[in-house]
C-alpha positions as CSV (number, residue, x, y, z in Angstrom):
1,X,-14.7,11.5,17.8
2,X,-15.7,9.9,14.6
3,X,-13.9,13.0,12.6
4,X,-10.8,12.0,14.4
5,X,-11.4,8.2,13.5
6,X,-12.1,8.7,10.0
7,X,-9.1,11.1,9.5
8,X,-6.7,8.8,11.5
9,X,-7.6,5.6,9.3
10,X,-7.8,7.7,6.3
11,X,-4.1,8.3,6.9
12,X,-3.3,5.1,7.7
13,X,-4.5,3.5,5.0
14,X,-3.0,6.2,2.2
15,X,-0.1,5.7,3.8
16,X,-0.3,1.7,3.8
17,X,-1.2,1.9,0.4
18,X,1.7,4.5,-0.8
19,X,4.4,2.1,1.0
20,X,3.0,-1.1,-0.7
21,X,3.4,0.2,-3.9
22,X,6.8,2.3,-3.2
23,X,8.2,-1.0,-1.5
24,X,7.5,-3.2,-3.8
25,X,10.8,-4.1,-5.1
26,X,11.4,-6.0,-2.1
27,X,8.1,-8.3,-3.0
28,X,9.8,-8.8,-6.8
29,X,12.7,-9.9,-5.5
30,X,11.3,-12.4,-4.1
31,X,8.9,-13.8,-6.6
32,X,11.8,-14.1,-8.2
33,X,13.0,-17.0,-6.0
34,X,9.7,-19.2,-6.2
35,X,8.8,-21.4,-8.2
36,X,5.3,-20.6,-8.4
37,X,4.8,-18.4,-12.1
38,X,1.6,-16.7,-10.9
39,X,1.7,-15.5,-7.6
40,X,2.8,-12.4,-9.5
41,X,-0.6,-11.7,-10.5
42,X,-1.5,-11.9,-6.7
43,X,0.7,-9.1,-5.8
44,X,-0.4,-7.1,-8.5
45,X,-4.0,-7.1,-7.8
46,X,-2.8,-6.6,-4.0
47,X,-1.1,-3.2,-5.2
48,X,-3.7,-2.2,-7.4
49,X,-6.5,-3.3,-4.8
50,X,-4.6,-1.1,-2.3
51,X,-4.2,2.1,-4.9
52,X,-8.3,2.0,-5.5
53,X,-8.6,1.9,-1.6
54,X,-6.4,5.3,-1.8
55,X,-8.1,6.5,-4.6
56,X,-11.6,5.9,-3.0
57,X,-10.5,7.6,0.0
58,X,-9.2,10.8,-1.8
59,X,-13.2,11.5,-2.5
60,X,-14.8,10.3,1.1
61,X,-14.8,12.6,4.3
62,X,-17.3,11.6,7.3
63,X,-20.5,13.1,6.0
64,X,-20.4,11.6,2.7
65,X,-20.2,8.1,2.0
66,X,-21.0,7.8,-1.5
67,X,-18.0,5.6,-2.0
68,X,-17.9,3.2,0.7
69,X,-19.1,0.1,-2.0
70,X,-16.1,0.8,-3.9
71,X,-13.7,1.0,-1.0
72,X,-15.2,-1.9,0.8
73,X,-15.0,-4.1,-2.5
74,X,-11.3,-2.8,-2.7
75,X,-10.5,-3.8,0.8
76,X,-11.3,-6.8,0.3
77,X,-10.0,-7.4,-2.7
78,X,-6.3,-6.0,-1.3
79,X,-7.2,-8.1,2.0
80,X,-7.7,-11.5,0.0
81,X,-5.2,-11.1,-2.6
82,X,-2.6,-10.6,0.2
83,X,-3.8,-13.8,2.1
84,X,-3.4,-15.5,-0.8
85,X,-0.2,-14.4,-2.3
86,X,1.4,-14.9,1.3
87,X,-0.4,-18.5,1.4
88,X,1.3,-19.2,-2.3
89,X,4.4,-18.0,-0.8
90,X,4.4,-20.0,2.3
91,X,3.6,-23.0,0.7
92,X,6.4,-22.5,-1.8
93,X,8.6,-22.1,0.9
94,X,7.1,-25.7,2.4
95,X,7.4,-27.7,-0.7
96,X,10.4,-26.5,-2.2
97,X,13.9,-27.3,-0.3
98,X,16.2,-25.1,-2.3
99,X,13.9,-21.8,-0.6
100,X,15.2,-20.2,2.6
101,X,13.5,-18.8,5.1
102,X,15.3,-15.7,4.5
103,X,14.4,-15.3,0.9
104,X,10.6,-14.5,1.5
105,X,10.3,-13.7,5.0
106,X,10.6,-9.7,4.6
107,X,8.1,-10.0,1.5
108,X,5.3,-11.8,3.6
109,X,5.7,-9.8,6.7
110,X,5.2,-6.6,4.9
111,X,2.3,-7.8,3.0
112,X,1.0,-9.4,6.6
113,X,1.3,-5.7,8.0
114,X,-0.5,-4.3,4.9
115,X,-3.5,-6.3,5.2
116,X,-3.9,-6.1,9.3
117,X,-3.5,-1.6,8.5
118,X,-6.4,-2.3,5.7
119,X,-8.4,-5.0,8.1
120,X,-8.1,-2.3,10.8
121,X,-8.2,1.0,8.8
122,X,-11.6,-0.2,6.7
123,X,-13.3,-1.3,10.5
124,X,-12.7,1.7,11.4
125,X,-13.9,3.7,8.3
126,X,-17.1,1.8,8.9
127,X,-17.4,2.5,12.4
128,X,-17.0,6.0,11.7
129,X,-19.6,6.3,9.1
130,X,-21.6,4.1,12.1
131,X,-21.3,6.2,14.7
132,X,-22.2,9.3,12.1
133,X,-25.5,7.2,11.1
134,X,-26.9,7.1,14.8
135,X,-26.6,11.0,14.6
């Protein structure tokens, strides 16, 4: 069971990672609408956040967890550099009357998505190396 956990989530979260970074054109294109100069550098820690979670998880199976500082400090970091360049969007959105709705909805929901997979897929990392402990 935990094998099958730890693989599943390992996938997910490669692949989360891999589509962040391949998609995101999508998240430029909006920045350049806003107003806001540095929520740039939030999406840029958010991809790079979510390449060191990929890279971390290249090097872990279930028996070894030798990484799990790094890739928790990288989940997090992706995690809360997504909340906040989705709350630096929204409030953009808010404040300024010349941005649609249309112009950053894609952007936040994908980034939305990204950090629920790595909320979800580091849980369940941890629960796996959990339920391997109490072996």
């Amino acid at each position: 069971m935990k094998e099958k956990l730890f693989k599943v989530s390992k996938a997910l979260l490669i692949t989360a990672g891999l589509l962040e970074l391949a998609l995101s054109q999508v998240h430029i294109l909006m920045i350049t609408k806003l107003f806001t100069s540095y929520v740039g550098f939030y999406l840029f820690i958010f991809v790079i956040a979510g390449m060191l979670v990929l890279f971390n998880l290249s090097s872990m199976n279930v028996d070894n967890s030798g990484k799990m500082k790094e890739f928790l400090m990288a989940s997090v970091a992706a995690i809360g550099s997504g909340g906040f360049f989705v709350y630096i969007a929204w409030t953009d959105y808010l404040t300024q009357e010349s941005i649609m709705i249309e112009d950053i909805q894609m952007s936040v929901i994908m980034i939305s998505v990204g950090m629920l997979v790595y909320l979800i897929g580091t849980g369940a990392i941890v629960a796996s190396y959990a339920m391997h402990e109490k072996e």
